[in-house]
C-alpha positions as CSV (number, residue, x, y, z in Angstrom):
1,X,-25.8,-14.1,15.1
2,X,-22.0,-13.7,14.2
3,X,-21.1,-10.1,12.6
4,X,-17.9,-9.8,10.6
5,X,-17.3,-5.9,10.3
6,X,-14.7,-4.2,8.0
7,X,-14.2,-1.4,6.1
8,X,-11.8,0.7,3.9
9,X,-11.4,4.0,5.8
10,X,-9.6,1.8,8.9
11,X,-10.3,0.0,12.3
12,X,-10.1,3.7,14.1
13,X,-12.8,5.7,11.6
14,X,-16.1,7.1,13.2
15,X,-18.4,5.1,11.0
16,X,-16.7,1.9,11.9
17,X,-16.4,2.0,15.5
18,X,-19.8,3.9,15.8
19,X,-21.3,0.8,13.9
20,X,-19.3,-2.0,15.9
21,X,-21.4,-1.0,19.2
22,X,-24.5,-0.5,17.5
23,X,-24.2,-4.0,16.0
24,X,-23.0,-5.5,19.4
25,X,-26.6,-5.1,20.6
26,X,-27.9,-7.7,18.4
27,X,-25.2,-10.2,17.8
28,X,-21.5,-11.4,18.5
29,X,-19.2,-9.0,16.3
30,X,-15.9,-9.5,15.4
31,X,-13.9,-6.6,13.8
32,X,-10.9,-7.2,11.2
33,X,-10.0,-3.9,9.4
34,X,-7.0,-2.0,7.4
35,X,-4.7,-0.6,10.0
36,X,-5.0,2.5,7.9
37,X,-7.7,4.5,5.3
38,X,-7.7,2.4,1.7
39,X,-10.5,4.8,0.4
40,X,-11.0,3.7,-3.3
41,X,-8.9,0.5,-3.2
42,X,-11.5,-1.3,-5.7
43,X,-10.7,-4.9,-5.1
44,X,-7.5,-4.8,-4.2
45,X,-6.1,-8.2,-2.3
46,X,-2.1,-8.5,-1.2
47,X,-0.4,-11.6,-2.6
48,X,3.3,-10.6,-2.7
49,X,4.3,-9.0,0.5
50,X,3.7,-10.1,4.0
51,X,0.8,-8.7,6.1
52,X,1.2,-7.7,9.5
53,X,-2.1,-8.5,12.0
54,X,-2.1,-6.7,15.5
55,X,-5.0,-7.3,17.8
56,X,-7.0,-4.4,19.1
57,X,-9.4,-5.8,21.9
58,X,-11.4,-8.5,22.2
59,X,-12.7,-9.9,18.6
60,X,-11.1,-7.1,17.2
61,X,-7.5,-6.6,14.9
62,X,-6.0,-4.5,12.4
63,X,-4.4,-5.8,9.1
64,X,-1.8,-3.9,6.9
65,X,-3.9,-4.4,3.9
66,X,-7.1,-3.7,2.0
67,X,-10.5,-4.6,2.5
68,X,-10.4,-7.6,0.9
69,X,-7.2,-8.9,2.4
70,X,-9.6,-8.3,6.1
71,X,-11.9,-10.9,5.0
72,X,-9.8,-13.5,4.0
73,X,-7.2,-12.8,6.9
74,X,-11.1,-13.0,9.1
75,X,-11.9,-16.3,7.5
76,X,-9.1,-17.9,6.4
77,X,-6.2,-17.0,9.4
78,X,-8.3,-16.1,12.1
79,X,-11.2,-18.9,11.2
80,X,-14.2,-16.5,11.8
81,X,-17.2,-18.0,11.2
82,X,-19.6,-15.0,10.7
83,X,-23.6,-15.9,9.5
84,X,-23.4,-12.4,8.1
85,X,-19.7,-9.8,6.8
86,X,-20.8,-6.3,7.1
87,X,-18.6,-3.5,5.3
88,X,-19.4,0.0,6.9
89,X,-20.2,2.5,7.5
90,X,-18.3,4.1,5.0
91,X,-17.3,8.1,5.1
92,X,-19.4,9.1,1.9
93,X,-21.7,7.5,-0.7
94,X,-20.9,4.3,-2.8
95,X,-23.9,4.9,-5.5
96,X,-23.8,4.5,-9.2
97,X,-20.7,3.0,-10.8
98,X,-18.5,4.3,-7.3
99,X,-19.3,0.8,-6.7
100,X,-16.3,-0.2,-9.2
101,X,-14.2,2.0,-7.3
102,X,-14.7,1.0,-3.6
103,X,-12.7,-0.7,-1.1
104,X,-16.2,-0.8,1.1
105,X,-18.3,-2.5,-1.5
106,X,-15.1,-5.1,-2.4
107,X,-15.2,-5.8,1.2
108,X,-18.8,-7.1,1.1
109,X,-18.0,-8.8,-2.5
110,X,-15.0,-10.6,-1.3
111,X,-17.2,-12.2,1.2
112,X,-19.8,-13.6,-1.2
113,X,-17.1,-14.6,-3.1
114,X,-16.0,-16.6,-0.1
115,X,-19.8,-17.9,0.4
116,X,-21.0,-15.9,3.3
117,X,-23.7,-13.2,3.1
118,X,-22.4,-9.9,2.7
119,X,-23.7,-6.0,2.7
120,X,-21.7,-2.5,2.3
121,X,-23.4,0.2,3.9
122,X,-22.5,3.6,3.4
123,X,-23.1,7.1,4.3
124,X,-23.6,9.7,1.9
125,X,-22.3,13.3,2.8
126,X,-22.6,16.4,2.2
127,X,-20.5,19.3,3.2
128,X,-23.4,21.7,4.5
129,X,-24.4,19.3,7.4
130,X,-22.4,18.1,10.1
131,X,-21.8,14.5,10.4
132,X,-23.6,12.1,13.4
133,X,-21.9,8.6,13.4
134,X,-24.0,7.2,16.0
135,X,-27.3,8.2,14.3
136,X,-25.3,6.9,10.9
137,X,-24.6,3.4,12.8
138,X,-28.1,3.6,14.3
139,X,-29.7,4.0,10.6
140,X,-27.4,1.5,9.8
141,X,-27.9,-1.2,12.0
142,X,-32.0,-1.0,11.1
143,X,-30.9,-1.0,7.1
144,X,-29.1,-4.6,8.5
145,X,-31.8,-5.9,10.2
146,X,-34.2,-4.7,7.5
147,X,-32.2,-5.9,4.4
148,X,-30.6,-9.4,6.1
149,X,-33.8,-10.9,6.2
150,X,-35.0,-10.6,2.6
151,X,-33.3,-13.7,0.5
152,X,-30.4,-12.9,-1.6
153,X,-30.3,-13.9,-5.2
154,X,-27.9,-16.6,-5.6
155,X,-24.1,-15.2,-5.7
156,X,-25.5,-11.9,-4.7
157,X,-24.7,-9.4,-1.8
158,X,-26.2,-5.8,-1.0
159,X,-24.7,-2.7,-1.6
160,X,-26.8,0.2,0.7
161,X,-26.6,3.4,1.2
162,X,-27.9,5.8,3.8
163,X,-29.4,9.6,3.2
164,X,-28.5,12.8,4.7
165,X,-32.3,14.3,6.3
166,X,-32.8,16.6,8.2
167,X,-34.1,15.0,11.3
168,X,-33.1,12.2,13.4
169,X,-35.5,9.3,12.7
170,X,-34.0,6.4,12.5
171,X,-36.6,4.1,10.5
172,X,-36.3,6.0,7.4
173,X,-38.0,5.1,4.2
174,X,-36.4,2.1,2.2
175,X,-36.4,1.6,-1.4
176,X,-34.2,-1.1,-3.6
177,X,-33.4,0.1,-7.0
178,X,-30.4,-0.2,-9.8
179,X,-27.2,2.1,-9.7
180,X,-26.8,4.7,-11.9
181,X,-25.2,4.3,-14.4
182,X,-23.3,7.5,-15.3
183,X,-20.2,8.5,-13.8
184,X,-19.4,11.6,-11.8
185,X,-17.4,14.3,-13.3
186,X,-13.9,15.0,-12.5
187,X,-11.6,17.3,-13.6
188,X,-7.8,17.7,-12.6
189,X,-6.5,20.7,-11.6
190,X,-2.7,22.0,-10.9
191,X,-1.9,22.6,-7.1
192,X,1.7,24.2,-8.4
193,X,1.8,27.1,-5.9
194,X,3.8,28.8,-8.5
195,X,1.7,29.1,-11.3
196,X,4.7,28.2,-13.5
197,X,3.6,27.4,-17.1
198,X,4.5,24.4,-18.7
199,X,4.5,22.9,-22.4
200,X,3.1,19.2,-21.8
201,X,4.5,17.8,-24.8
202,X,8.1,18.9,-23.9
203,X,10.7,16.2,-22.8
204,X,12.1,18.7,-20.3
205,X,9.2,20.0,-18.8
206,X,9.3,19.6,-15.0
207,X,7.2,17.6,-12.4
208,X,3.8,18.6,-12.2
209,X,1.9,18.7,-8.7
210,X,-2.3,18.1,-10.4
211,X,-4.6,17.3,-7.6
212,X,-8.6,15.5,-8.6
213,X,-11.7,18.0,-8.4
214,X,-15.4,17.0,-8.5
215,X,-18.6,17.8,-6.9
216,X,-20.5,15.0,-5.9
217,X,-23.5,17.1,-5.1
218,X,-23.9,18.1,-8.4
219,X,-23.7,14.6,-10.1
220,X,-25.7,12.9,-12.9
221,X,-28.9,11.3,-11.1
222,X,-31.7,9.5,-13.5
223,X,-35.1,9.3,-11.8
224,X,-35.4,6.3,-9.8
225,X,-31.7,5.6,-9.7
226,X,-29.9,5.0,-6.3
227,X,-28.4,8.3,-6.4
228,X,-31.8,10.1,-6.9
229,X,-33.3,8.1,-4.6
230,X,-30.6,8.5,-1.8
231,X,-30.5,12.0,-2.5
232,X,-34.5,12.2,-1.7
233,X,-33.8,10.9,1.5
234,X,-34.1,7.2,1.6
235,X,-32.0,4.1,2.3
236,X,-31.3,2.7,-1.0
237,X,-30.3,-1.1,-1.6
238,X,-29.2,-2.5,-4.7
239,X,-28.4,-6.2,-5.1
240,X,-24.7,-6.7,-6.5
241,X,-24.0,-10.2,-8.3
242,X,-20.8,-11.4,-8.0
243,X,-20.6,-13.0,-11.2
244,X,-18.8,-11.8,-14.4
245,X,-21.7,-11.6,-16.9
């Protein structure tokens, strides 16, 4: 089997490197990923400005793009011709409508769109338990071999998720269910050291500094929903369709 492998958080992150030798114990895996993080690219592809591609090892390069750009540089420069694209493992969940936001999951659509089987795997996090990238990639790799072997619906591709638990089995329980569909809340906060008020419908008010605040812990979750479910403690799949409507 050939393995394309990308990701969004770049060719050096834990999760992706952790995966590439897990996966290299079962097939022939070639690695094309950003040179840097593009965390919450959504579907993002370069069109207007050269891309730079450095090799990295054998089967492996970099790209000074997004996701996306990886798998078409992969299939369309470098003539890869993988039986399966894997996106992953990504630092922190893709569940619910994070799907619309992710560089990992556009990764794995970008190569349906290009008519190879695709899967974004992800690992949720939370802040309370210290991270294990080879477990992750180990978790991973069985969520693959599980997952790659049930048909896809036509123009399809799986989106997947792993749990945090705490123990170290690998084999964890899998379930395939729908996202959920509300959205996490966020709220914007000022990260002005100075505290210096401001009246937001002046002309002359000065620059603001704001920085984003959520916590994704404490997210909306509808029983039976991929983030209920992945919070429980399974592997959760959901089947993504690629087209419009």
């Amino acid at each position: 089997m050939i393995i394309l492998l990308t990701n969004d958080d770049g060719f050096h992150a834990e999760g992706l490197q952790a995966f590439s030798e897990a996966m290299r114990e079962i097939g022939e895996v070639y690695v094309v990923a950003p040179d840097q993080g593009r965390s919450c690219c959504s579907h993002a592809v370069t069109t207007h400005q050269e891309l730079t591609l450095n090799p990295m090892g054998n089967r492996e390069w970099t790209v000074s793009g997004t996701p996306a750009d990886c798998v078409r540089v992969a299939l369309r420069w470098l003539h890869i011709r993988p039986d399966w694209i894997v996106s992953g493992v990504n630092e922190g969940g893709n569940l619910g409508v994070d799907l619309h936001y992710s560089g990992t999951v556009a990764g794995a659509r970008e190569g349906r769109l290009l008519g190879v089987p695709s899967m974004a795997i992800s690992q949720y996090l939370r802040r309370d338990r210290a991270r294990d990238w080879r477990l992750s990639a180990q978790r991973a790799r069985f969520a693959f071999q599980q997952w790659s072997s049930i048909p896809l619906a036509d123009r399809a591709f799986w989106n997947i998720n792993l749990p945090v638990v705490d123990h170290r089995e690998i084999e964890l329980n899998r379930i395939e269910c729908l996202p959920e569909p509300q959205m996490l809340h966020f709220e914007f906060e000022s990260s002005d050291a100075s505290g210096s008020a401001r009246d937001p419908n002046s002309p002359s008010s000065p620059s603001e500094q704001i920085i984003y605040r959520s916590n994704y812990q404490l997210r909306p979750r509808q029983e039976g929903s991929d983030v209920a479910r992945c919070f429980g403690g399974a592997i959760v799949a959901t089947q993504l369709s690629i087209d419009l409507i």
